[in-house]
Backbone as CSV, one residue per row, in Angstrom:
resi,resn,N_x,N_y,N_z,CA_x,CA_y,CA_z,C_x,C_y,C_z
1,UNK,68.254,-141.696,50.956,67.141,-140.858,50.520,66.235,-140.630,51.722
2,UNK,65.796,-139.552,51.637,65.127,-139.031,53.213,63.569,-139.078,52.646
3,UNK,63.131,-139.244,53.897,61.012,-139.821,53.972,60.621,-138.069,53.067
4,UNK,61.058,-137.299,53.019,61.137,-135.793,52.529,61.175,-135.911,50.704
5,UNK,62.404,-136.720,50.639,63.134,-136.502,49.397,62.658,-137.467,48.099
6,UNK,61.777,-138.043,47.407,61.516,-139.345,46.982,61.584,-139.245,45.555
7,UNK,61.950,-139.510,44.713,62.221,-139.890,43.224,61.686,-140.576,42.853
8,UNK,60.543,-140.359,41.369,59.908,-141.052,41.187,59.299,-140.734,38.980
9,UNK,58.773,-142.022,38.631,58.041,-141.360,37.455,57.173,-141.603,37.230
10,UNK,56.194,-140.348,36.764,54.814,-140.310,36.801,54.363,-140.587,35.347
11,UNK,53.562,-141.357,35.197,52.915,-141.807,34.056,51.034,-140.561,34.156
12,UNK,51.269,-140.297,32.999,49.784,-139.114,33.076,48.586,-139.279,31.912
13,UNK,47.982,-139.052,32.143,46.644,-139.503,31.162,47.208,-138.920,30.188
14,UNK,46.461,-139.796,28.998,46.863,-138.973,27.727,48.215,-139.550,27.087
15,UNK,49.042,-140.477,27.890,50.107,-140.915,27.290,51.105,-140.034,27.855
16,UNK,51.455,-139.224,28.741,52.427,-138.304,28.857,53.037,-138.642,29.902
17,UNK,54.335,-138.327,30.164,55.118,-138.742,31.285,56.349,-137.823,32.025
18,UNK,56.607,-138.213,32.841,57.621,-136.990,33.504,58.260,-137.946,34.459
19,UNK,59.252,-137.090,35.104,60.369,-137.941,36.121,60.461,-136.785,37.511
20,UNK,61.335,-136.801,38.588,61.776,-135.983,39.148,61.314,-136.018,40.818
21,UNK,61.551,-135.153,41.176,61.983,-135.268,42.510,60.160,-134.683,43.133
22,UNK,59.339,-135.671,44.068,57.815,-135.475,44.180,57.637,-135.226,45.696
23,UNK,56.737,-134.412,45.671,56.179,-134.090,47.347,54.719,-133.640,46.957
24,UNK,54.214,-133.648,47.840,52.673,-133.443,47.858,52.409,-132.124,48.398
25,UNK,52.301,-130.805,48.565,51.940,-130.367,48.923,50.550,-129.914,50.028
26,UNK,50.866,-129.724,51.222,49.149,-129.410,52.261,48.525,-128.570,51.879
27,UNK,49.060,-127.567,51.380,48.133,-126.310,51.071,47.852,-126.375,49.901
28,UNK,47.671,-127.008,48.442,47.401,-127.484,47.858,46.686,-127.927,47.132
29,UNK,46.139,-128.961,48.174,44.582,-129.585,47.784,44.805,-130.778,47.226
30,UNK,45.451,-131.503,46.979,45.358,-132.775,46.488,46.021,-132.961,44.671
31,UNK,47.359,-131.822,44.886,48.082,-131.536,43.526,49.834,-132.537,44.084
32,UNK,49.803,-133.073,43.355,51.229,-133.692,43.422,52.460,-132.727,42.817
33,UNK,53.428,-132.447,43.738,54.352,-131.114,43.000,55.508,-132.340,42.163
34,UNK,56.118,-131.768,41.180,57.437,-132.628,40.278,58.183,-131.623,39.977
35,UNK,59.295,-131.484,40.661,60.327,-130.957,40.254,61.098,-131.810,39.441
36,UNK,61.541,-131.273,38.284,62.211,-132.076,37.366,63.296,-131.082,36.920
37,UNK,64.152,-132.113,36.906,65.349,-131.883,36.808,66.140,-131.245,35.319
38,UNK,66.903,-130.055,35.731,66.917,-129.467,34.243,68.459,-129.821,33.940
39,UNK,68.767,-128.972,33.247,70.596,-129.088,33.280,71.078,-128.536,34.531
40,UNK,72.342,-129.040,34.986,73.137,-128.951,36.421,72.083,-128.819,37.588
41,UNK,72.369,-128.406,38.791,71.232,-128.009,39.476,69.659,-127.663,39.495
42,UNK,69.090,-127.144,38.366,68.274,-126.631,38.377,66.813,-127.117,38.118
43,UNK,65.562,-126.771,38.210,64.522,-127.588,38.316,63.349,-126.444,37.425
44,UNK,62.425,-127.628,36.957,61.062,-126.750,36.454,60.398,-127.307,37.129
45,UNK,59.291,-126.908,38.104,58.297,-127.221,38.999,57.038,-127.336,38.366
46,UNK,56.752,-128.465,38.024,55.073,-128.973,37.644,54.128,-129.370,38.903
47,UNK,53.084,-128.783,38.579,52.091,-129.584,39.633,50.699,-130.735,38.968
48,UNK,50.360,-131.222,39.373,49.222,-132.560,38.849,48.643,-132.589,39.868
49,UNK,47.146,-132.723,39.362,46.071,-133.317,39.855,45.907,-134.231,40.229
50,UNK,45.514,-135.642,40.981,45.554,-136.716,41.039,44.870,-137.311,40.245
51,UNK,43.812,-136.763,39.344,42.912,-137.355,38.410,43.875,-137.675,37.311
52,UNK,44.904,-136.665,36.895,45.485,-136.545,36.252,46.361,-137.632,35.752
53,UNK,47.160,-138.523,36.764,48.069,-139.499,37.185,47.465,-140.841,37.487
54,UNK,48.291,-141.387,36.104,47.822,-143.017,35.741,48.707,-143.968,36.997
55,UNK,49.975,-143.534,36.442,50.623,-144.536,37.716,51.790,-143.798,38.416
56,UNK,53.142,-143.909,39.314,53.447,-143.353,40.342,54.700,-144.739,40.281
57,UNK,55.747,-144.706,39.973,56.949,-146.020,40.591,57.853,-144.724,40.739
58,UNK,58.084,-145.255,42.273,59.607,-144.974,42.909,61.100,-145.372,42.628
59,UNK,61.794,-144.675,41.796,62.858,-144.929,41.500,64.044,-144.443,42.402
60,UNK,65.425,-144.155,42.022,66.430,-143.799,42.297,66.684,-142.624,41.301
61,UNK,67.563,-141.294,42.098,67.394,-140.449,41.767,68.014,-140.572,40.046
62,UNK,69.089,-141.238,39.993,69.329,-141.381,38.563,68.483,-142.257,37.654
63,UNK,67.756,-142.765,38.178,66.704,-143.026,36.936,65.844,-142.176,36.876
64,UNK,65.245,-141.185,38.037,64.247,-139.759,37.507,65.131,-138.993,36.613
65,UNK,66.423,-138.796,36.729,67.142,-137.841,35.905,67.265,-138.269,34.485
66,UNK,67.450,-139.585,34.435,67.742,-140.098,33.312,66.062,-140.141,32.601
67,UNK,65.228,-140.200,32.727,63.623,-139.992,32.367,63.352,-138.695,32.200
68,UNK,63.753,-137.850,32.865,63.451,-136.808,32.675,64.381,-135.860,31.544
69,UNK,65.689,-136.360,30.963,66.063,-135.730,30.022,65.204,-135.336,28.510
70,UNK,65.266,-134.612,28.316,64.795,-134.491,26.792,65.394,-136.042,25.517
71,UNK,63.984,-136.157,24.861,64.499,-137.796,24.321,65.288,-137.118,23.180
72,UNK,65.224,-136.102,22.244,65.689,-135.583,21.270,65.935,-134.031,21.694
73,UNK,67.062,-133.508,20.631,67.123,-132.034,20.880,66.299,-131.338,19.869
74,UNK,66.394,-130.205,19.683,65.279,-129.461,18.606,66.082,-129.649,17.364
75,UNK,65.207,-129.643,16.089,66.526,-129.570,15.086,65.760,-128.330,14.437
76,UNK,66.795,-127.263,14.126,66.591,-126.195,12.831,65.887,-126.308,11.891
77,UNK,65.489,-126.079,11.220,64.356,-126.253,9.916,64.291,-125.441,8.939
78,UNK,65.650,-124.549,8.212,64.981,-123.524,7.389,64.748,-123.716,6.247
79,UNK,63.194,-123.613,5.913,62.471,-123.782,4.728,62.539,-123.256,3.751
80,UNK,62.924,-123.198,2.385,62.926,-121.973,1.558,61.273,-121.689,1.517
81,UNK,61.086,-120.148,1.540,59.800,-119.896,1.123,59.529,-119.809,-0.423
82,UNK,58.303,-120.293,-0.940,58.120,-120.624,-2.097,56.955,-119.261,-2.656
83,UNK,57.487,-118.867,-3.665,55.771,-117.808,-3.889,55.150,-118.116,-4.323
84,UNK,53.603,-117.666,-4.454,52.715,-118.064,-5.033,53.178,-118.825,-6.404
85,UNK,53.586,-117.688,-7.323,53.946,-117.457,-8.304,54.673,-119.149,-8.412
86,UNK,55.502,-118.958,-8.155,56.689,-120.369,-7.686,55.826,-121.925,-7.865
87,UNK,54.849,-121.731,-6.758,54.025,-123.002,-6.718,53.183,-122.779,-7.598
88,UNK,52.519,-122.048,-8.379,51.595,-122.399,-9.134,52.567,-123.053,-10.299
89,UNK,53.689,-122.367,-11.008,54.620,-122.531,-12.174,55.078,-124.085,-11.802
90,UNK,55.147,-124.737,-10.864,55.315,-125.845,-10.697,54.165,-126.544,-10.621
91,UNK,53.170,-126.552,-10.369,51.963,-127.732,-10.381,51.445,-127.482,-11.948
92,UNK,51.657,-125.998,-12.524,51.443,-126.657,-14.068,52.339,-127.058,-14.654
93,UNK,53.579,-127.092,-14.572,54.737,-128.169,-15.279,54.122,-129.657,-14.674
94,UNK,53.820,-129.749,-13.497,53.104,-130.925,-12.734,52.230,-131.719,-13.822
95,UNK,51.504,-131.053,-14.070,50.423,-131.028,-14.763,50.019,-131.778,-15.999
96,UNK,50.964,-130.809,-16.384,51.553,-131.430,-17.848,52.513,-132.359,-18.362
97,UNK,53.216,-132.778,-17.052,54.000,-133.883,-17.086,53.135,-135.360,-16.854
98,UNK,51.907,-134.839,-16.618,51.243,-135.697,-15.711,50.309,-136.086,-17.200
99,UNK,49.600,-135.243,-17.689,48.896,-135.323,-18.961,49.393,-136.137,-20.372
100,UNK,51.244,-135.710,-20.385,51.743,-136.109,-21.019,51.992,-137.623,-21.025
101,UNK,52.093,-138.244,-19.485,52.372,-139.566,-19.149,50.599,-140.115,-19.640
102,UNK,49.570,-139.776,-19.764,48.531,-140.805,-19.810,48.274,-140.526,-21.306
103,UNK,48.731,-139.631,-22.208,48.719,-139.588,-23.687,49.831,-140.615,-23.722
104,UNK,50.810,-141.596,-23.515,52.164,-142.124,-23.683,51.006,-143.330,-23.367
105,UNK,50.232,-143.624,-22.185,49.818,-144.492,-21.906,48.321,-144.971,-22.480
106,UNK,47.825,-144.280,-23.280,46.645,-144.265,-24.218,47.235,-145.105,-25.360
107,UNK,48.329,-144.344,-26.031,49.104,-144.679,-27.064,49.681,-145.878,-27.233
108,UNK,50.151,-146.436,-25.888,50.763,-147.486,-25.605,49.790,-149.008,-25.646
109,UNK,48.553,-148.277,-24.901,47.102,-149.476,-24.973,46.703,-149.332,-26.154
110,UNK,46.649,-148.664,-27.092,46.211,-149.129,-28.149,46.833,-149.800,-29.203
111,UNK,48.305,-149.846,-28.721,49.238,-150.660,-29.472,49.068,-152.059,-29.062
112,UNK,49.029,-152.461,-27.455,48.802,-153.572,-26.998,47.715,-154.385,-27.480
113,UNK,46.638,-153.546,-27.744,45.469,-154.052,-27.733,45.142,-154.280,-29.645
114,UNK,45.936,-153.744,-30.257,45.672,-153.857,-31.703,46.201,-155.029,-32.146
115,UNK,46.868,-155.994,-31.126,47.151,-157.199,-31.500,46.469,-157.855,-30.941
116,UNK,45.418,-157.687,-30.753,44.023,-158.602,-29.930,44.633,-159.560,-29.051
117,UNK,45.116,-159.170,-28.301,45.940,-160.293,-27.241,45.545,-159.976,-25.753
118,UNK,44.925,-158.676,-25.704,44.788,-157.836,-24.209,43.128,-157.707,-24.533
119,UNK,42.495,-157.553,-23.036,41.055,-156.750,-23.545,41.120,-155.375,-23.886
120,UNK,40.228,-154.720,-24.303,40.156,-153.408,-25.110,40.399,-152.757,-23.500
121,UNK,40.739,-151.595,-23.775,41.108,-150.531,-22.232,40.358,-150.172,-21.424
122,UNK,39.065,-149.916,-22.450,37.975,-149.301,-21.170,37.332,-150.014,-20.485
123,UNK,37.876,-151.671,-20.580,37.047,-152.514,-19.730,35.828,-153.625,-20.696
124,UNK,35.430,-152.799,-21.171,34.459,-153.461,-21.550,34.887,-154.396,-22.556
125,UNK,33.871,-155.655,-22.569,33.754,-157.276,-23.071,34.456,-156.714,-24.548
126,UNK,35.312,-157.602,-25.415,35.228,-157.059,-26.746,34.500,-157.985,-27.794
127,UNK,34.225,-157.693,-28.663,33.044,-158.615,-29.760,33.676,-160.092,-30.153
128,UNK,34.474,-160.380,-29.573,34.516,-161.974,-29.928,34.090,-162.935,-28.611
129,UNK,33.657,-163.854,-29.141,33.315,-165.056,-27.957,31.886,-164.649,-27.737
């Protein structure tokens, strides 16, 4: 590896990180250049600030490459679109499935509770003791 050529990965504020092949540019101003490595040959050229850059380790070129791959690929996503119409007809079946479960559960406490074995539902003390 030549004093020119140096491989390295940059850790960046904010949690973000990158890999690839670094030189500093003179004309510049104090921007660190990263070429990073794309598929076969090819490179996307980032530049950074130094404010920018938490930390800086020198690796070997296959560990910038290997850092710099994408961690996941994109995945497809097609959503059915729903219409208005659609979602409303479902949050009132919602609704009413939902209404129906605490009439089942009204019904149910007052069965429990008509054998004086439970406290009454709404909480409150009941007249014995």
């Amino acid at each position: 590896m030549s004093e020119n050529e140096l491989w390295a990965t940059i850790d960046l504020m904010g949690h973000a990180q990158t890999a690839g092949r670094i030189s500093r540019p003179q004309d510049w101003g104090g921007l660190l250049r990263v070429d990073v490595p794309l598929e076969g040959d090819t490179y996307r050229t980032e530049y950074y600030g130094m404010q920018a850059i938490y930390s800086i380790r020198l690796v070997s070129e296959e560990i910038a490459r290997a850092y710099a791959r994408p961690v996941q690929a994109s995945l497809a996503y097609d959503a059915p679109i729903v219409t208005r119409e659609q979602h409303q007809a479902a949050m009132r079946q919602a609704t009413e499935s939902v209404d129906h479960l605490r009439g089942r559960i009204r019904v149910l406490e007052g069965r429990l509770t008509a054998v004086r074995g439970l406290p009454e539902p709404s909480g409150e003390p009941s007249d014995e003791g």
